[in-house]
C-alpha positions as CSV (number, residue, x, y, z in Angstrom):
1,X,3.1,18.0,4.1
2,X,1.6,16.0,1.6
3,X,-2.1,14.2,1.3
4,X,-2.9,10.8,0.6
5,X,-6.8,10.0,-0.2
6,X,-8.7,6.5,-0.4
7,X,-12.7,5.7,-0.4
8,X,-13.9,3.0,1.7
9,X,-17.6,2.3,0.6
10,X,-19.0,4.9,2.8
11,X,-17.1,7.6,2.1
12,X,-13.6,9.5,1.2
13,X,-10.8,10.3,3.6
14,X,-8.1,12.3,3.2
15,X,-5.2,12.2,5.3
16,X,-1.8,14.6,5.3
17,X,0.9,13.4,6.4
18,X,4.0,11.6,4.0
19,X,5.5,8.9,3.0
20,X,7.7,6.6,5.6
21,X,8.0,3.3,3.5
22,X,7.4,0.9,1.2
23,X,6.5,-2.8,1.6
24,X,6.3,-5.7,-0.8
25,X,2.5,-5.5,-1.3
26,X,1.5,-1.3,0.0
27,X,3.4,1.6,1.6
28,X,3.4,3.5,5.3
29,X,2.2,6.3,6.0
30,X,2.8,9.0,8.8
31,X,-0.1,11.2,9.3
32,X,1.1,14.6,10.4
33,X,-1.0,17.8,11.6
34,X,-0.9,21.0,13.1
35,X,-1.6,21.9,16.3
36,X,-0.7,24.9,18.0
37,X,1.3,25.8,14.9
38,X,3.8,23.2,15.2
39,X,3.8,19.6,12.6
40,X,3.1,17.1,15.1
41,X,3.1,13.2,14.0
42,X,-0.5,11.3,14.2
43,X,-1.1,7.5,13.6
44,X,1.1,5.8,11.3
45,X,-0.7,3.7,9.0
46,X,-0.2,0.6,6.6
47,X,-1.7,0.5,3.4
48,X,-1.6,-3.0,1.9
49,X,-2.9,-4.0,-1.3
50,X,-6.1,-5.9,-1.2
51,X,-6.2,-9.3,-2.7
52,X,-9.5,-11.0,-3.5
53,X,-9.4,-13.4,-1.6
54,X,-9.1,-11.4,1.5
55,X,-11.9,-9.2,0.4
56,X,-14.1,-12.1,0.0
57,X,-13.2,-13.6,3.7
58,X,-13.3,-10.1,5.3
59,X,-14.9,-7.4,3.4
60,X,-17.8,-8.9,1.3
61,X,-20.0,-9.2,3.9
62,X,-19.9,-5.7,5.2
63,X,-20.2,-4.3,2.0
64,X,-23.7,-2.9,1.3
65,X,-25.5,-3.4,-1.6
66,X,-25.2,-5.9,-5.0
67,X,-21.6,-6.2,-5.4
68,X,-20.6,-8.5,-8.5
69,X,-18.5,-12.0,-8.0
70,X,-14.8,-11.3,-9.6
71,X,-13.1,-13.4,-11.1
72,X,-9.7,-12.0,-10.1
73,X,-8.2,-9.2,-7.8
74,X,-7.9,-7.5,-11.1
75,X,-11.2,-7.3,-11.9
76,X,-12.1,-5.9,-8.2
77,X,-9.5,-3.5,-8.3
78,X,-11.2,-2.6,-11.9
79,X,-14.6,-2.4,-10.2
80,X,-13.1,0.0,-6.8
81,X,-11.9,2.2,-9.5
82,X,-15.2,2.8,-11.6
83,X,-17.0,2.7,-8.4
84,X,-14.9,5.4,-6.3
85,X,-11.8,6.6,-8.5
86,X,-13.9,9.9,-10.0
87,X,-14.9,11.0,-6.7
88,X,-12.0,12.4,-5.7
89,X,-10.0,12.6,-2.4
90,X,-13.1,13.4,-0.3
91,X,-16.6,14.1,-0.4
């Protein structure tokens, strides 16, 4: 089994599993787990790349505390990543 990690603004998660497929804009993931010593298949999950626009309709407002104005989905992917990227998969 494999891992993949992310960082909402609360915290980490980190979920094993692999790979299933890719899409245009993200990829699918199958979580996988044991249980009772066997690999048994969990959610499967969709991991799209956010745009800005979506995070300013959807995300903004849940967001907690002073969270700059970008200019591009660039320059909020730049931000996640000097916000969250030296974290780790979980913490």
């Amino acid at each position: 089994m494999d891992w993949v990690g992310f960082h909402d603004t609360g915290r980490g998660h980190h979920i094993t599993g692999e790979l299933v497929g890719e899409i245009e804009d993200g990829f699918i993931w199958q979580q996988k787990y044991k249980e009772r010593g066997q690999v048994v298949d969990g959610y499967r999950l969709i991991f799209k790349m956010l745009t800005l626009e979506e995070f300013n309709k959807v995300y903004r407002p849940k967001v907690a505390g002073n969270v700059p104005e970008f200019r591009s989905t660039h320059d909020l992917h730049e931000w996640y990543r000097r916000q969250f990227g030296s974290r780790g998969s979980h913490y």
